[in-house]
C-alpha positions as CSV (number, residue, x, y, z in Angstrom):
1,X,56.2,16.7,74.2
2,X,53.5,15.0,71.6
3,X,54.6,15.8,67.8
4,X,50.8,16.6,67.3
5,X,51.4,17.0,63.6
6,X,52.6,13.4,63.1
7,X,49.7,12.0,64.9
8,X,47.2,14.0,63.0
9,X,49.1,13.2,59.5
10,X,49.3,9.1,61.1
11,X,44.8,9.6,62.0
12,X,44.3,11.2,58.1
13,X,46.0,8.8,56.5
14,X,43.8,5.8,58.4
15,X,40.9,7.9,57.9
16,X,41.7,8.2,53.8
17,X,42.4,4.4,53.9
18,X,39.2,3.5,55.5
19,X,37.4,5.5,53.3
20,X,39.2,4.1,50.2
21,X,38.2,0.6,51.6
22,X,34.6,2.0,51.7
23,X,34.1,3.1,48.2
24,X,35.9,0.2,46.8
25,X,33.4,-2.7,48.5
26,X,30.2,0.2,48.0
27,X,31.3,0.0,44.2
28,X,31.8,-4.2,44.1
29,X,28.6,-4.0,45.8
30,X,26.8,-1.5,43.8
31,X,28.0,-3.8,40.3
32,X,26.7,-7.2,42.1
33,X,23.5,-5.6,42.5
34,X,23.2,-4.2,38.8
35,X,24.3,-7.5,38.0
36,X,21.5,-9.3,39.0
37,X,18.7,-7.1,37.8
38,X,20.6,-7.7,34.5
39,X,20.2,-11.7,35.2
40,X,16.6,-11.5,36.8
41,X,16.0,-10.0,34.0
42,X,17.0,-12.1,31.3
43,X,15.8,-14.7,33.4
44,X,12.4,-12.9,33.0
45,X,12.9,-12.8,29.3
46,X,13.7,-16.0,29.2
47,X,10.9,-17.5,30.6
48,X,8.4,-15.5,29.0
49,X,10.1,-16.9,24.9
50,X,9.3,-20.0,26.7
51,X,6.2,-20.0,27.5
52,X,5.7,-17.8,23.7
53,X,7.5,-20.6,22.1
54,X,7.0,-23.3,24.2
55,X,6.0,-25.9,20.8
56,X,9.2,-25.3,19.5
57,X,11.6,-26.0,23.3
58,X,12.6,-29.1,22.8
59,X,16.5,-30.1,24.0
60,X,17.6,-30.3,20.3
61,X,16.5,-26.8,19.6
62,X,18.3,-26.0,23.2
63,X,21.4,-27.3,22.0
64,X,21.4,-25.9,18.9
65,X,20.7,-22.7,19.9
66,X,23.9,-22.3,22.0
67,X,25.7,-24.2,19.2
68,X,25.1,-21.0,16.3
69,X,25.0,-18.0,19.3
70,X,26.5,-15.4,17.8
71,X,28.5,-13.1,20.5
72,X,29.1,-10.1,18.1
73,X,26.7,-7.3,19.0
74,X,23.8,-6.0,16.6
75,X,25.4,-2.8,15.8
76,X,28.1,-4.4,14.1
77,X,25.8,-5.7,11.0
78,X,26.1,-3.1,9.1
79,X,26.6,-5.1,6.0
80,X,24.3,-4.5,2.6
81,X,25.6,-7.3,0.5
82,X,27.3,-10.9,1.7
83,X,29.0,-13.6,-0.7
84,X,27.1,-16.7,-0.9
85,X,28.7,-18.7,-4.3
86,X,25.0,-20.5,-5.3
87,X,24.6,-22.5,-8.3
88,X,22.1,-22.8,-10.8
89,X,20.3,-25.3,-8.9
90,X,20.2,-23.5,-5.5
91,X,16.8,-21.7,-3.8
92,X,17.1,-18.6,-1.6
93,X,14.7,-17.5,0.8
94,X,13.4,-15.4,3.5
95,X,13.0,-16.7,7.4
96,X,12.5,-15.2,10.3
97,X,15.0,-11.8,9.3
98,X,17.3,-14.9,8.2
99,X,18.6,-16.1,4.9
100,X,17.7,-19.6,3.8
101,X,19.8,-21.3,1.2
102,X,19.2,-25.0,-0.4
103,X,21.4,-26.0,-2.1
104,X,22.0,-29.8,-3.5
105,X,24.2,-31.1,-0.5
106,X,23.0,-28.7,2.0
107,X,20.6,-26.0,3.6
108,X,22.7,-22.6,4.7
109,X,20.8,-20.4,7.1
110,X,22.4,-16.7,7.3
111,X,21.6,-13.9,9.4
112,X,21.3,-10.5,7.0
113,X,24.7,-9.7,8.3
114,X,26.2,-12.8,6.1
115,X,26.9,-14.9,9.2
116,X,26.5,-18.5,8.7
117,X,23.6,-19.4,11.6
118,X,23.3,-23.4,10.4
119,X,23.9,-26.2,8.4
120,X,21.6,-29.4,7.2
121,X,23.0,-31.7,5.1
122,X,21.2,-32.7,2.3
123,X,21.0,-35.2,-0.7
124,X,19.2,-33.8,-3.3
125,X,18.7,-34.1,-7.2
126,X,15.9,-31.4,-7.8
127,X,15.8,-29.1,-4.8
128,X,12.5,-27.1,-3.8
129,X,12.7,-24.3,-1.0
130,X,9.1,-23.6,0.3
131,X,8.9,-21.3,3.8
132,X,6.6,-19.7,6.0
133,X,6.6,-17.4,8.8
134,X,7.3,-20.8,11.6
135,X,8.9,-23.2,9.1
136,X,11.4,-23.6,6.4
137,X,10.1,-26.8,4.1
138,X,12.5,-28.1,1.5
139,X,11.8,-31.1,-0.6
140,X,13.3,-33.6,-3.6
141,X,10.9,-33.0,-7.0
142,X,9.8,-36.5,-8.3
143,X,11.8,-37.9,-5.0
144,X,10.9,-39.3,-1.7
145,X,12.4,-36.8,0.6
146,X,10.7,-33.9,2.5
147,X,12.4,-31.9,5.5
148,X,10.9,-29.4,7.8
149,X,13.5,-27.0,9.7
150,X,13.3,-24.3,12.1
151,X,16.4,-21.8,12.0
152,X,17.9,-23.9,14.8
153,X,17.1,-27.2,13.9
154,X,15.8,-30.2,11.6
155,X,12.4,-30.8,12.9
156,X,10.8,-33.5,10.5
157,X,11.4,-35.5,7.9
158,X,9.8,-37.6,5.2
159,X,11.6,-40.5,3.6
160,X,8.3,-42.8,2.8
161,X,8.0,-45.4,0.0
162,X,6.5,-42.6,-2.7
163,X,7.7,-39.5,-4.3
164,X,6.7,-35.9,-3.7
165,X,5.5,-33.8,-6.4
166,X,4.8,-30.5,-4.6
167,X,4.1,-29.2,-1.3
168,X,3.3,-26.3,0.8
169,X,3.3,-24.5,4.6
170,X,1.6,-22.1,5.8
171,X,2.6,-19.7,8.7
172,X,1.0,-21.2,11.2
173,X,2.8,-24.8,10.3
174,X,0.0,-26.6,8.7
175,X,1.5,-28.4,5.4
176,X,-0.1,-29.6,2.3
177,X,1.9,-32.3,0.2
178,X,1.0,-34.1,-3.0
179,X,2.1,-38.0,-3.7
180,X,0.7,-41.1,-4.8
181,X,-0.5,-44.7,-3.1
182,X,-1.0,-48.0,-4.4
183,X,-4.5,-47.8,-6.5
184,X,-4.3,-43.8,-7.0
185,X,-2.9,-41.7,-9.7
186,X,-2.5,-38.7,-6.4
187,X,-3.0,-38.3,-3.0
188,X,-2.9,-35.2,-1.1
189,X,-1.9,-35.1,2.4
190,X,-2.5,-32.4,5.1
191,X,-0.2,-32.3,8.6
192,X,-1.0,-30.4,11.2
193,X,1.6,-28.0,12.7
194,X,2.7,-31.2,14.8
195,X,3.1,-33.4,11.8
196,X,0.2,-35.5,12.3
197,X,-2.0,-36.1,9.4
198,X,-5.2,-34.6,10.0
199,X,-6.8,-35.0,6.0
200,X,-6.1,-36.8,2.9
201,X,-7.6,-37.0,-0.7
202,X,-7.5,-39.9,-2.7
203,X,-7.7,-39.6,-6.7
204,X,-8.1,-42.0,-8.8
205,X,-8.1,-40.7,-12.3
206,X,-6.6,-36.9,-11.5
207,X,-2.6,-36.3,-11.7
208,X,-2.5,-33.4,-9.5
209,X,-0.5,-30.4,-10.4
210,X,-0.5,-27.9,-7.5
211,X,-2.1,-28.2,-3.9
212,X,-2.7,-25.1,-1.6
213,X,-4.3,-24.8,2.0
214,X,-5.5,-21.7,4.0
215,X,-3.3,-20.5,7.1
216,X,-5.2,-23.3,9.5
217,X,-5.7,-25.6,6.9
218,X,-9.6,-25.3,6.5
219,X,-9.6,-25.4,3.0
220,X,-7.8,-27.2,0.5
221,X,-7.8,-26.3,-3.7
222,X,-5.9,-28.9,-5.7
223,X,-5.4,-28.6,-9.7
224,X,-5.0,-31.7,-11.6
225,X,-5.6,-32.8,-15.0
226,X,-7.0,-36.3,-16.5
227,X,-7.7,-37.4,-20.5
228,X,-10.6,-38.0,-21.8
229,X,-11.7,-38.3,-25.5
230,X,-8.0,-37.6,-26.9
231,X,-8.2,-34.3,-24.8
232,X,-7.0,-33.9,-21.5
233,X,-9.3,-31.9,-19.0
234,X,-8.3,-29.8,-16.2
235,X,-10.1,-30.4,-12.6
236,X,-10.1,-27.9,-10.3
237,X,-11.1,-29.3,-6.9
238,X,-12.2,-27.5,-3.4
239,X,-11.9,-29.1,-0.3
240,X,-13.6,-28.4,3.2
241,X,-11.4,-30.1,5.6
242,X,-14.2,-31.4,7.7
243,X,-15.8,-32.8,5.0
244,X,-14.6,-35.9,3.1
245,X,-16.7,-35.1,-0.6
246,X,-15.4,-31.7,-2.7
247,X,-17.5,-28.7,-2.1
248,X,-16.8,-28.1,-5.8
249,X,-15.6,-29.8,-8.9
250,X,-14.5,-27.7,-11.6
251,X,-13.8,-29.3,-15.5
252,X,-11.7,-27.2,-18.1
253,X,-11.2,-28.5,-21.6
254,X,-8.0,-27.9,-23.4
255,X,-6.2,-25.7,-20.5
256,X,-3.4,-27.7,-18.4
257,X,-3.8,-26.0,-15.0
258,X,-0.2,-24.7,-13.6
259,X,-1.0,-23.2,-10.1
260,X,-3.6,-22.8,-7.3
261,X,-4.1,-20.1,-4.8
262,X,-6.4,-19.4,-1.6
263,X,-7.0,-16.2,-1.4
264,X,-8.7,-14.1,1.2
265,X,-11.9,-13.6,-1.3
266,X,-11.8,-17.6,-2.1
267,X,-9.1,-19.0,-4.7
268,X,-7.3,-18.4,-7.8
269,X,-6.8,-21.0,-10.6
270,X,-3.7,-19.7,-13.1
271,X,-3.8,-21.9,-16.7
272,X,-2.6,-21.9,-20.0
273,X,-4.5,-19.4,-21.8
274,X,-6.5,-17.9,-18.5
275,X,-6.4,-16.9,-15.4
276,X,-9.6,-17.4,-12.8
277,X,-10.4,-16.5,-9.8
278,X,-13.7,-18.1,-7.1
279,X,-15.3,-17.9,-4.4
280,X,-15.4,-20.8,-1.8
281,X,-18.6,-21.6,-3.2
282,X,-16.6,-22.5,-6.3
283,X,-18.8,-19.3,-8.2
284,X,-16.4,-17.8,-11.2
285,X,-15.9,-14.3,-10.1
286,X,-13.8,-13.0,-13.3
287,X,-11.1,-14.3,-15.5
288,X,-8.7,-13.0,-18.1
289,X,-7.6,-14.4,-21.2
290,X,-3.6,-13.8,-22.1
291,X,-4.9,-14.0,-25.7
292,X,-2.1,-15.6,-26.7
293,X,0.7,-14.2,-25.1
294,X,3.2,-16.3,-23.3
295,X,3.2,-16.1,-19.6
296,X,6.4,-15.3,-17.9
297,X,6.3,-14.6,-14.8
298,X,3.7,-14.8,-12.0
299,X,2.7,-13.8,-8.6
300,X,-0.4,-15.0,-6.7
301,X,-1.0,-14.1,-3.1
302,X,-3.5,-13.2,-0.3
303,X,-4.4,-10.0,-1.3
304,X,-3.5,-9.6,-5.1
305,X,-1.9,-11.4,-7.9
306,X,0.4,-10.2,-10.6
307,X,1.5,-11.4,-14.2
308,X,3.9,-10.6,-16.7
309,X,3.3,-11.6,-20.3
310,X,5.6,-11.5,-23.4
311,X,3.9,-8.6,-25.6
312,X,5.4,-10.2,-28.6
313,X,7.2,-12.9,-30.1
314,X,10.7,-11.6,-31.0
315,X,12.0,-9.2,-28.6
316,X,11.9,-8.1,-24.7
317,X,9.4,-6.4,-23.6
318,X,6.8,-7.4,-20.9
319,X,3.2,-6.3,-19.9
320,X,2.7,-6.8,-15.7
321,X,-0.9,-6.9,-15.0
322,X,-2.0,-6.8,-11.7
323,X,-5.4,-8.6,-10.3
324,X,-8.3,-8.0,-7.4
325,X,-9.0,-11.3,-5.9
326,X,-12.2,-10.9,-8.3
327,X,-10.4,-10.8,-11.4
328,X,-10.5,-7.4,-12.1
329,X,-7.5,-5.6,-12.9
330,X,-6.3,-2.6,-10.9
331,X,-3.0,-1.6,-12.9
332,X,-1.6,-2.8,-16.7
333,X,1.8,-1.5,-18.7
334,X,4.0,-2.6,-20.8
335,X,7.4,-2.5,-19.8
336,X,10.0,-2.1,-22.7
337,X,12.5,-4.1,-20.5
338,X,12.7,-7.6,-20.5
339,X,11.8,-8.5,-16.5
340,X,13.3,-10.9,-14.4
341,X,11.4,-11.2,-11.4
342,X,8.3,-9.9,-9.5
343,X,7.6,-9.3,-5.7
344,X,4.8,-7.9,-4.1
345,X,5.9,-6.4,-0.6
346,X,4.4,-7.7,2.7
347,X,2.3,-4.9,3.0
348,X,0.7,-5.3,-0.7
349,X,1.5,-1.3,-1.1
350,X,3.9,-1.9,-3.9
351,X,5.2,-4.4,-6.5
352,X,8.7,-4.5,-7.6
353,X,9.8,-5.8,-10.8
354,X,13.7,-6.1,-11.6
355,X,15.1,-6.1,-14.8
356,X,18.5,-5.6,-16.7
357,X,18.8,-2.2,-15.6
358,X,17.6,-1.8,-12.7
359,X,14.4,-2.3,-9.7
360,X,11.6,-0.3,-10.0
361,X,8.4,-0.3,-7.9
362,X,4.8,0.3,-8.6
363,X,2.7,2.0,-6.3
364,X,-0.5,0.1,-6.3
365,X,-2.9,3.1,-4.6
366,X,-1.5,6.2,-6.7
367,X,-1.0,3.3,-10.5
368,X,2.4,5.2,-10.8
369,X,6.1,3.4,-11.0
370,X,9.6,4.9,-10.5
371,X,13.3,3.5,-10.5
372,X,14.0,2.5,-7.1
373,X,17.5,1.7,-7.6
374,X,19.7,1.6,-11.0
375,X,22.2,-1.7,-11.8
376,X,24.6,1.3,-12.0
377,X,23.9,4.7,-11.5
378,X,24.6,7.9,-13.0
379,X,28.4,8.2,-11.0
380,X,29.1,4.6,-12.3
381,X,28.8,3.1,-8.7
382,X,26.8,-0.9,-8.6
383,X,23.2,-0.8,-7.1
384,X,23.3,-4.4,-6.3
385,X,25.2,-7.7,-7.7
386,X,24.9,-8.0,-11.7
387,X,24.2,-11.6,-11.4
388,X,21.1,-11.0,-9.3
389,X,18.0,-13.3,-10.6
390,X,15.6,-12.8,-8.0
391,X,13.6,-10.7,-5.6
392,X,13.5,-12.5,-2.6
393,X,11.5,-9.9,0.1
394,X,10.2,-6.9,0.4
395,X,9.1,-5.0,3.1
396,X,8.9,-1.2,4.6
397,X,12.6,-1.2,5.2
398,X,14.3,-3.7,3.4
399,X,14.7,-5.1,-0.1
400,X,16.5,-8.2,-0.1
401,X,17.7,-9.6,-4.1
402,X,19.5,-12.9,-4.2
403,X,21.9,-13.9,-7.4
404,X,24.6,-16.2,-8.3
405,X,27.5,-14.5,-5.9
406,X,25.6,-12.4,-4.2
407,X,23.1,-11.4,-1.3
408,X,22.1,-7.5,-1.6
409,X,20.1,-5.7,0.9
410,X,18.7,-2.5,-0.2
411,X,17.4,-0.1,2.7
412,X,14.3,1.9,1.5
């Protein structure tokens, strides 16, 4: 007689196994297949940045890229302030959502969770951090070294026979330098965003002080300054790119010019005792006097510009003015703090000015201002890092301040 119940126990149990087998090779199977959507599409991604970014694929960038990778996932910066030890002599700045550092020896690049991205090493006496949205510029004041860097790598450099005395880059990569040749007190150069030269001026008689160019370098505005019956006289000179004579020539006696600004209205010319703004015709559209008053602090950009004059000789406090690109002025205080810095955010909706006690904001539309966040607040608890000098961006989220020890990142 057939023990039934054996062989049906002996059938289940081969049954259960096979379908154990089943399920185990559907599931491998199942996570293959989920596994290469996942690398289709990154492969996807991938080849879409490099068509997107395809000026800036080079193998260098390549290999640097999966040099400074960084593995730990996004949700773990969570971080509002990161130790960075500058000196005196050391420029922050704003990249790309990345913090750029020049130092003497070196330029530090740090994501806004305080993780070191790269490293350039540097010799400089006199460092100068300029940056756009594509590039990070950094040059040598009175030296003959200039370096261009992405966040991934050092893209160009100059090391020719004559100093630099300023430069500038735009966001779309054009740059604008000022240095001298045999026979000419100045020369300005203009690179395209491959580093060919695509414009020059040659002065003979102007030392120029300040050079800007618009966002595809269409128009250059220099500042320089030459003597001429025991006074010195400023020249304010506007360039058409395609054109090798000055659309305009501007002479002003007695004022040493300190800064020029395009502007989407025309340009901005900030001086001694004035401040001036054009039209690309080289037409004066308005200018204010500072009667006096010692200038402190300035900000010119596309939009608006912004000043802050000492009210009085002995003492702190500080009037911030703030400027149409016509010269009229849309909002004036005086501020009984004394005021470190200035920053207009991205936007142009607001101006922040930090002082001693705190960072406050003006609202440009409604010409009101409030404390955005104390040094210390009423519980006794440290806004941001007491050594903090600078306001270094500003946007609809974040508020970024740089200082001596400290990064600080303020979320609106």
């Amino acid at each position: 007689m057939v023990n039934k119940s054996k062989k049906y126990r002996k059938d289940a149990k081969i049954n259960k196994e096979k379908k154990t087998d089943y399920n185990y090779y559907g599931i491998i199977s199942r996570r293959l297949k989920y596994l290469k959507m996942l690398l289709s599409a990154l492969l996807f991604v991938g080849v879409c940045a490099g068509f997107i970014f395809i000026e800036e694929l080079t193998l260098q960038n390549i290999n640097m890229l999966w040099r400074y990778i960084d593995i730990l996932p996004a949700g773990r910066v969570t971080a509002s302030e990161f130790r960075i030890d500058t000196d005196e002599f050391s420029r922050v700045g704003f990249h790309r959502n990345n913090i750029a550092v020049l130092r003497r020896s070196r330029l530090e690049i740090y994501d806004t969770g305080g993780r070191r991205r790269s490293v350039f090493q540097l010799a400089y006496s006199h460092p100068v951090l300029r940056i756009s949205e594509r590039y990070i510029l950094a040059y040598d004041l009175g030296a003959n070294q200039l370096d261009i860097f992405s966040t991934v790598a050092h893209v160009f450099e100059y090391s020719g026979e004559y100093p630099i005395f300023n430069a500038r880059v735009t966001d779309r990569g054009f740059i604008a330098y000022v240095t001298r040749a045999t026979g000419y007190r100045s020369v300005i150069r203009v690179l395209n965003n491959n580093f060919a030269e695509m414009y020059a001026v040659h002065r003979v008689n102007d030392f120029i002080m300040d050079a800007d160019i618009d966002e595809r370098a269409n128009w250059l505005v220099a500042a320089g300054y030459y003597a001429r019956g025991g006074d010195y006289i400023s020249s304010i000179l506007l360039y058409s790119t395609d054109l090798l004579e000055p659309v305009a020539e501007i002479e002003i006696q007695g004022e040493l010019a300190y800064r020029v600004n395009l502007n989407e209205r025309g340009f901005s010319v900030l001086l001694e005792n004035s401040i001036r703004f054009y039209d690309l015709r080289g037409v004066e559209l308005g200018r204010y006097n500072l009667a006096g008053r010692t200038l402190q602090l300035f900000e010119m950009g596309g939009k608006l510009s912004a000043l802050v004059l000492s009210e009085r000789v002995l003492g702190s406090d500080g009037r911030i003015l703030i400027f149409n690109n016509d010269g009229s002025i849309i909002w004036e205080q005086t501020i009984g703090a004394e005021i470190i810095d200035i920053k207009f955010c991205v936007s142009y909706d607001y101006l922040y000015f930090l002082t001693r006690a705190g960072l406050y904001k003006i609202n440009i539309e409604s010409g009101t201002f409030e404390l955005f966040v104390a040094r210390i607040n009423e519980y006794g608890e440290a806004g941001y890092d007491e050594t903090t000098r600078s306001i270094i961006f500003a946007d609809g989220r974040n508020i970024i301040l740089a200082g001596l020890s400290r990064v600080n990142i303020l979320e609106r």
